[in-house]
N, C-alpha and C positions, 0 to 999 in steps of 0.2 A: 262529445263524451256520451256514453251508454249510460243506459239506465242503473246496471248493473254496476258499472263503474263509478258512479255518483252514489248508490249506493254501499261499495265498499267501502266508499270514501267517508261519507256521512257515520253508516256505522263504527269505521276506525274512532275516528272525532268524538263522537258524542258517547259511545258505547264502553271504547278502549280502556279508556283510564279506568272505568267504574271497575271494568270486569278485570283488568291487571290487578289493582289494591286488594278484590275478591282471593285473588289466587296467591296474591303474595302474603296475605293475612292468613290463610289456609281456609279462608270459608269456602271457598270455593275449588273444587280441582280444574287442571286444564284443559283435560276433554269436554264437561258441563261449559265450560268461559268459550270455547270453543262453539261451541253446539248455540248456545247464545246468540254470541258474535251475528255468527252463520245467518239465525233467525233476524235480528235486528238488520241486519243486511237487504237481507230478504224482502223485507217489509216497507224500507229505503229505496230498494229500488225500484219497487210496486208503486209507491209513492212519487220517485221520479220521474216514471213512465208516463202517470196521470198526470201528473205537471206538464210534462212535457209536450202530451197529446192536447191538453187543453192550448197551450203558446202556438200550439202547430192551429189550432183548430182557429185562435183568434187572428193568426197570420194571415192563413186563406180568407176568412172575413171580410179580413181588413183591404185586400189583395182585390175582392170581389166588390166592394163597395167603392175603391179607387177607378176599377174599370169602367161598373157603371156610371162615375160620375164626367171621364171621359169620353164613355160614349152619349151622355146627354147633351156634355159639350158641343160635342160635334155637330149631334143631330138639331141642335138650338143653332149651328154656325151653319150650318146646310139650310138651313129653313128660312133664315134672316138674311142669306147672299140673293144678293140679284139672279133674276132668273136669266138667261143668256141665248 
């Protein structure tokens, strides 16, 4: 899922109801609930993105910190074999 896409989604959910009640009471018209929307969205899926970036960034990490500890393995199991 895109960022953008999590944030449409997030801003429906959480935004939507507020800004329908808005518009169906008249406090609001629905170009303004619109324009809203839009922004909350916006914001979501800025929000998303850095979430995202961050899971990605503790993946590689975590990715990097596996290898090295397979390649100490080794280098501990090369070291410890008989020499031949």
């Amino acid at each position: 899922m895109t960022a953008l896409r999590a944030g449409l989604l997030v801003a429906a959910v959480v935004a939507g109801p507020q800004l329908w009640s808005l518009v169906q009471s008249g406090e609001l018209d629905g170009t303004s609930a619109l324009i809203r929307a839009a922004v909350v969205a916006v914001v979501c899926g800025i929000g998303a993105s850095w979430i995202g970036g961050l899971v990605r960034g503790y993946e590689a990490d975590a990715r990097r910190r596996r290898r090295d500890e397979l390649l100490a393995q080794a280098r501990k199991a090369l070291e410890s074999s008989p020499e031949r």
